[in-house]
C-alpha positions as CSV (number, residue, x, y, z in Angstrom):
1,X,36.5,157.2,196.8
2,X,37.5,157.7,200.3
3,X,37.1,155.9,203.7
4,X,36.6,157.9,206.7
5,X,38.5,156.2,210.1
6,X,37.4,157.9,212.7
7,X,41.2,159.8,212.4
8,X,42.1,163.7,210.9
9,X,43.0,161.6,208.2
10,X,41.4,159.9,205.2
11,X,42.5,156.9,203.7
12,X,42.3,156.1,199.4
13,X,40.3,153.0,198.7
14,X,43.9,151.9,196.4
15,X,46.1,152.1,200.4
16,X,43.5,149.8,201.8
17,X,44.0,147.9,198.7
18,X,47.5,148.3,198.5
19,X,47.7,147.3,202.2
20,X,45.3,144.4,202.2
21,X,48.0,143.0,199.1
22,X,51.2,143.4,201.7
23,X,49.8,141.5,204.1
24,X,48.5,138.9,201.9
25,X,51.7,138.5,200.2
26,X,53.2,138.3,203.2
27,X,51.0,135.6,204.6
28,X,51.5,133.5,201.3
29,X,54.9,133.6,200.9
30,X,55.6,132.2,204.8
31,X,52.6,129.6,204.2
32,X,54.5,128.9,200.4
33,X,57.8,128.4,202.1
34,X,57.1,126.4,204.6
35,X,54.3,124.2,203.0
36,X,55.4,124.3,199.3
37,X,54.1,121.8,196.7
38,X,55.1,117.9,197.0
39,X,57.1,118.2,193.7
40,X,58.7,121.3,193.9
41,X,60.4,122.2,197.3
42,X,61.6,125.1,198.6
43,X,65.1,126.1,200.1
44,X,64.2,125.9,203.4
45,X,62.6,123.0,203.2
46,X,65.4,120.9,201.2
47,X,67.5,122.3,204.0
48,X,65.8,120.9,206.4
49,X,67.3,117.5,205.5
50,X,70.0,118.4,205.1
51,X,70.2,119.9,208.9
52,X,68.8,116.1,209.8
53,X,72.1,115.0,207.9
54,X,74.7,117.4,209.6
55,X,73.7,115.9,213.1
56,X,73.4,112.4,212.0
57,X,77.5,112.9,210.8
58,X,77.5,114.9,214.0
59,X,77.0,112.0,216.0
60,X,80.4,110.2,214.4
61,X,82.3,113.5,214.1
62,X,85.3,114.0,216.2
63,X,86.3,116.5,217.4
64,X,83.4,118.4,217.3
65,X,84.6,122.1,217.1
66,X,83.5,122.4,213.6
67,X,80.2,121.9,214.7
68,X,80.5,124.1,217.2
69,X,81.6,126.9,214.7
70,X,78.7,126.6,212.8
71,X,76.3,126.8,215.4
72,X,78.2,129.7,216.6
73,X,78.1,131.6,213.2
74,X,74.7,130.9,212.8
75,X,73.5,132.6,216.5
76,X,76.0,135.9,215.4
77,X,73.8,135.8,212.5
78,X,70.9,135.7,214.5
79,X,71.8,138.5,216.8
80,X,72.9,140.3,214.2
81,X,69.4,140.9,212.4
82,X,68.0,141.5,215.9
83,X,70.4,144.3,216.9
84,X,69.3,145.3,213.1
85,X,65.7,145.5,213.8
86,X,65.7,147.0,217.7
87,X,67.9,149.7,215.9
88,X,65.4,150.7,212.9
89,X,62.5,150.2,215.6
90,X,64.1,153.0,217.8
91,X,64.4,155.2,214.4
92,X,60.7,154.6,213.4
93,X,59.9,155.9,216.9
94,X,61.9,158.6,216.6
95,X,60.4,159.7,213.2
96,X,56.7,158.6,214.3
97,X,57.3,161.6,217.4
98,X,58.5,163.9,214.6
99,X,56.8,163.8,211.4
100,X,57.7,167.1,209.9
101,X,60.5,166.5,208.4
102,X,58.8,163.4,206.8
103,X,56.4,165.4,205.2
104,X,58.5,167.6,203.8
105,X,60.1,164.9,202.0
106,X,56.3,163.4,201.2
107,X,55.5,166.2,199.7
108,X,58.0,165.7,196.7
109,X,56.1,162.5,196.4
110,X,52.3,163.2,197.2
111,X,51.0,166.9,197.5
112,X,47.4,166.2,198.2
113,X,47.7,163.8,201.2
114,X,49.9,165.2,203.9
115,X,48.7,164.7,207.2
116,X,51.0,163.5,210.3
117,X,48.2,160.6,211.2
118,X,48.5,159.5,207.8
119,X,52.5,159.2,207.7
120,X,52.3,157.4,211.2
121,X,49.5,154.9,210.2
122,X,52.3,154.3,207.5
123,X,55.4,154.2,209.7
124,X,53.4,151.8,211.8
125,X,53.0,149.5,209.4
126,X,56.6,149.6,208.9
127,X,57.3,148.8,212.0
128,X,55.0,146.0,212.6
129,X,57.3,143.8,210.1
130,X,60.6,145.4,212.2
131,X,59.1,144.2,215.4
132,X,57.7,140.8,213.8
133,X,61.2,139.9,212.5
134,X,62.8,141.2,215.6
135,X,60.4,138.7,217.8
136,X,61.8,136.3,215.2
137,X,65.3,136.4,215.2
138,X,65.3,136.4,218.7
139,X,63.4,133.6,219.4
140,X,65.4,132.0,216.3
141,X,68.5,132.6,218.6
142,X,67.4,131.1,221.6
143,X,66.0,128.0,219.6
144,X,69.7,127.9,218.4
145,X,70.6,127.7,221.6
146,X,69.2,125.1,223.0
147,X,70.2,123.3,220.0
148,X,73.7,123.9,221.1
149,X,72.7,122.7,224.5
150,X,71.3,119.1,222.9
151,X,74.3,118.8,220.6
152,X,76.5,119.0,223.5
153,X,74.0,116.0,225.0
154,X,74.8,113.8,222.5
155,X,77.3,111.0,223.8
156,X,80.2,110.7,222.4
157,X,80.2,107.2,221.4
158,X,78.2,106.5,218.1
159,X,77.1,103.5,219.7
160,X,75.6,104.3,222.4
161,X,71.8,103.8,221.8
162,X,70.3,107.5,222.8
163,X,72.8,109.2,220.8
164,X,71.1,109.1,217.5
165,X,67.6,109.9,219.0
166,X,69.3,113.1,220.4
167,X,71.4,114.3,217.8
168,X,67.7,114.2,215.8
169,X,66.6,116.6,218.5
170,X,69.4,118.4,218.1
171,X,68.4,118.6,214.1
172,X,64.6,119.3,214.8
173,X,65.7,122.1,217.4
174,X,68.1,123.3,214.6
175,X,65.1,123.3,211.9
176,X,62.8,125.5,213.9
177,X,65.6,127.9,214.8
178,X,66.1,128.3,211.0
179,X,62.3,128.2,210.2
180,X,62.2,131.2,213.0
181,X,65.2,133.2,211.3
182,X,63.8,132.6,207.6
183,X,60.4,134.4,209.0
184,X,62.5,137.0,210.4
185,X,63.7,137.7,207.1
186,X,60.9,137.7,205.3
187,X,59.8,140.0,207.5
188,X,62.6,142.5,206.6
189,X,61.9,142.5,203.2
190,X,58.3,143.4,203.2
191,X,59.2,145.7,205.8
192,X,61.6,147.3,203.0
193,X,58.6,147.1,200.4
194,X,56.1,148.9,202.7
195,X,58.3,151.8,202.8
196,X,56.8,152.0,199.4
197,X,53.2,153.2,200.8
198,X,55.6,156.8,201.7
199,X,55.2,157.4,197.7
200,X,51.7,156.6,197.3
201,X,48.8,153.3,196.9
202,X,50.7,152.3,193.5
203,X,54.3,152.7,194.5
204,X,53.2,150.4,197.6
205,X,51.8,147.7,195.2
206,X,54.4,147.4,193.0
207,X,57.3,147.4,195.9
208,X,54.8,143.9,197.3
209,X,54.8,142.8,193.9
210,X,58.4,143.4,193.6
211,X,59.5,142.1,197.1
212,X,56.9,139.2,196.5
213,X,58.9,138.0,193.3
214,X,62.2,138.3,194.8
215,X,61.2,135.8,197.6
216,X,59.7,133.7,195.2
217,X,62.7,133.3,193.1
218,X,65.3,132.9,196.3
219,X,63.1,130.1,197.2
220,X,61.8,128.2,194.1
221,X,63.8,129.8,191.2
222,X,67.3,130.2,192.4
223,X,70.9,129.5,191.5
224,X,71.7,127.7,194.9
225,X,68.1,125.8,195.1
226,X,69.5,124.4,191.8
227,X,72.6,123.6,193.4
228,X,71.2,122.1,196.3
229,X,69.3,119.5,194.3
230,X,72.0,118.0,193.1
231,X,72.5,115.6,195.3
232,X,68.8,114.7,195.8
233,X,67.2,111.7,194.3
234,X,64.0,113.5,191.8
235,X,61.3,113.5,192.0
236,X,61.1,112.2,195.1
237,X,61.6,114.2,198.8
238,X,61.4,113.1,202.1
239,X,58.6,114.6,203.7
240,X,60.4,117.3,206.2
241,X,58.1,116.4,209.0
242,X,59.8,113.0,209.2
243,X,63.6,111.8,210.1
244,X,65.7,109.8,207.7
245,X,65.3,106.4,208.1
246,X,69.3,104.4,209.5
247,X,70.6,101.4,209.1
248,X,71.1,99.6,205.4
249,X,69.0,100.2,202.6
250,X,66.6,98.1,202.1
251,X,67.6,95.7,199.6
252,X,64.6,95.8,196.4
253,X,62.7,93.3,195.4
């Protein structure tokens, strides 16, 4: 069964399928991350408190150059990916103007289906998830940067009574910068697994399914989400919406 779109080209009812499922997994897995069940977190959200706790130490650190350094290392990281992605955006538009040699290399893969509108629609896909996670890291950077502008707001004595309120900017500022760069990530690997579509509808659905899994596990099912709960109190978790609570515990009743 085929589907006629307008184009010298005719797309499989299993790509639209198989395309449909990329961007659905891809959907899912940001919505997952970021709103995961009550009882079992993800990474980036048990990170998030601890982001809250590095500037509430922040506030009492001195010096403050190791804080510094991290912030640092974590914009290089950020401009890292996003030279990354301007990079493989310029080669996609390079191979989108010149599709011959790509379907020379198709044709090892798939004889019948070898039209150049057909390997652009694909590289285009492609390069919607380069160009998402490009927008992504960029904006990740700059978030980190006026995080580093906030940190450097924050007075220097612990008791002075805005210094708390803004080192929790400073954390919240910190938290959508990572939120940002986790996005841009995710949008590098599915940007990997629709590569897949080159070899086919099938190879495309098992390269989501694959890329979908890996996520998953990194988030929910990994070695260092294991570590990280450690020092968390089960099976209760602060809701990542809302600041730790100073001061004392509250003595029980």
């Amino acid at each position: 069964m085929t589907i006629d779109i307008g184009l010298p080209a005719m797309l499989y009812l299993p790509d639209l399928v198989a395309v449909a499922l990329l961007f659905a997994a891809w959907f899912a897995m940001g919505w997952l991350t970021e709103r995961p069940p009550a009882g079992r977190p993800s990474v980036s959200v048990l990170m998030a408190r601890f982001r809250r706790e590095w500037m509430l130490h922040f506030v009492t650190r001195e010096p403050r150059i190791f804080d510094g350094n991290i912030l640092a290392s974590l914009r290089e990281g950020t401009a890292f990916f996003a030279s990354a992605c301007m990079i493989a955006t310029g080669g996609i538009l390079a191979l989108i103007g010149n599709t011959d040699q790509l379907r020379g290399l198709a044709r090892e893969f798939d004889l019948a289906r070898g039209a150049a509108i057909l390997w652009e629609i694909k590289l285009l896909v492609t390069m919607f998830f380069v160009v998402t996670a490009f927008l992504k890291f960029v904006w990740s950077h700059r978030l980190f940067g006026y995080c580093a502008i906030m940190m450097a707001a924050v007075p220097n004595d612990a008791a002075d009574p805005v210094a708390r309120d803004r080192a929790l900017q400073a954390a919240d500022l910190n938290i959508t910068a990572a939120r940002s760069f986790n996005a841009g990530l995710r949008s590098v690997y599915f940007a990997l697994g629709s590569l897949g579509w080159l070899a086919g509808a099938w190879a495309l659905m098992a390269a989501t399914v694959l890329v979908l899994f890996v996520s998953w596990r990194r988030e929910f099912a990994s070695a260092s989400r294991r570590v990280i709960l450690r020092s968390l109190p089960p099976p209760r978790l602060p809701d990542p919406a809302t600041p730790p609570v100073s001061g004392p515990p509250r003595p029980r009743p």
